[in-house]
C-alpha positions as CSV (number, residue, x, y, z in Angstrom):
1,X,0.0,0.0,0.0
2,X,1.1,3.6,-0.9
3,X,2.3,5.7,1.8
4,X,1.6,8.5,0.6
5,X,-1.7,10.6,1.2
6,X,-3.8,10.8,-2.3
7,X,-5.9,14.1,-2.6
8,X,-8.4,14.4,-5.6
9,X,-9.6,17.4,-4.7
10,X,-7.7,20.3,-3.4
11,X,-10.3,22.2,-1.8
12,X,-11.9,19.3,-0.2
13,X,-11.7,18.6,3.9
14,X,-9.7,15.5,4.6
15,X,-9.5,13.6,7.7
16,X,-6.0,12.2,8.3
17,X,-3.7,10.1,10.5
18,X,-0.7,9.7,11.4
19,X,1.2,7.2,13.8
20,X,4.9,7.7,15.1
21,X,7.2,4.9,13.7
22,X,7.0,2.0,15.6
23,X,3.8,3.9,17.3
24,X,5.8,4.8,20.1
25,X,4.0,6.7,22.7
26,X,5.9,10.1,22.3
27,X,2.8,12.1,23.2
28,X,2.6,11.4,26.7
29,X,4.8,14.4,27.9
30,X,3.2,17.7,27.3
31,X,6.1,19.8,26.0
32,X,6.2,17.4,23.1
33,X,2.1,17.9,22.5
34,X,3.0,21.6,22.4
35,X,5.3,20.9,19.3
36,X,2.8,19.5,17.6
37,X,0.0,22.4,18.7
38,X,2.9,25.4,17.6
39,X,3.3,23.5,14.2
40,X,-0.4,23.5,13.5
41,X,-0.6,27.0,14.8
42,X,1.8,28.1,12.2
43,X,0.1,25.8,9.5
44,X,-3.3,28.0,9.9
45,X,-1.4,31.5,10.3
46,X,1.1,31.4,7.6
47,X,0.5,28.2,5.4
48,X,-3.6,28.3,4.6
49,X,-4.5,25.4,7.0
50,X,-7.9,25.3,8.0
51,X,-8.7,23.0,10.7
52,X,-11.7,21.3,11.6
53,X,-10.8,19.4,14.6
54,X,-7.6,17.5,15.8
55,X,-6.9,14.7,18.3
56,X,-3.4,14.1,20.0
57,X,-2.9,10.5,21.1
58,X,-0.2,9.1,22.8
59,X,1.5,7.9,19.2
60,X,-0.7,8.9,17.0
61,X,-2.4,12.0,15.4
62,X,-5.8,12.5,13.8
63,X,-6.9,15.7,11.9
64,X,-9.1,17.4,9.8
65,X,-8.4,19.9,7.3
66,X,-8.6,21.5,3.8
67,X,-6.0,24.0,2.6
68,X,-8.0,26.9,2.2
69,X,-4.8,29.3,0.1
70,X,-4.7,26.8,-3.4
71,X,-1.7,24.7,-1.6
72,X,-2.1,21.3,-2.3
73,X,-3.0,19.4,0.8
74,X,-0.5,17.0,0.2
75,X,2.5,19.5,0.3
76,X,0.8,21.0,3.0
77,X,0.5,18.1,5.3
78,X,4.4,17.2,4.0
79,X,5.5,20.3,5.1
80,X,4.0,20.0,8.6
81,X,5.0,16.5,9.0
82,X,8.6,17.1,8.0
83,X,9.1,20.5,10.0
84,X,6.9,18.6,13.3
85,X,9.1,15.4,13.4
86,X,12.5,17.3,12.9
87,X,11.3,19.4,15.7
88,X,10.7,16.6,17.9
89,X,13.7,14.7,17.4
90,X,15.9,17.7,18.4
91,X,13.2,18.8,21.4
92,X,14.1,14.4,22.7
93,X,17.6,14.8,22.0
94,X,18.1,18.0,23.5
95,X,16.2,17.5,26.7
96,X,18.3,16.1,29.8
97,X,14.7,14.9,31.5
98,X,13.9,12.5,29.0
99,X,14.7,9.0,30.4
100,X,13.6,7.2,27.2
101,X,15.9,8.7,24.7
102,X,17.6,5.3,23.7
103,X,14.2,3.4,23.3
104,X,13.5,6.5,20.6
């Protein structure tokens, strides 16, 4: 099966989700929810995201959301993906709490 999202209509409303590899449960500490809450924040300010509704789960994500600027959806939810996950991987690295950096 593809992994990549298929859009056929690029000012439809989508429901999506997304799981962390392996679905490990990254979600359960809050400062790494907030990543995820600023990345969607500058999705709708700057990148023409509208949201419908979202759902945080311990290692997963569900959304739903149409691109409301003429931006594919895809390259939309790309660019968030890409610019969220690189943003988590530094926030585990760099944070001297986090007691389950070798199981990530």
């Amino acid at each position: 099966m593809s992994r990549n999202y298929k859009f056929h209509n690029p000012e439809g409303l989508y429901f999506v989700s997304f799981a962390v590899v392996d679905w490990l449960d990254v979600f359960t500490r809050m400062e790494y929810k907030e990543i995820v809450l600023d990345s969607l924040r500058y999705c709708q300010q700057h990148k023409g995201m509208e949201i419908f509704a979202w759902c945080i789960m311990s290692n997963h994500i569900h959304l739903i959301f149409r691109s409301d600027k003429g931006q594919k959806p895809e390259l939309l939810l790309g660019d968030f993906k890409r610019f969220t996950s690189r943003r988590l991987i530094r926030a585990i690295k760099d944070n001297p709490g986090e007691s389950r950096k070798e199981w990530f």
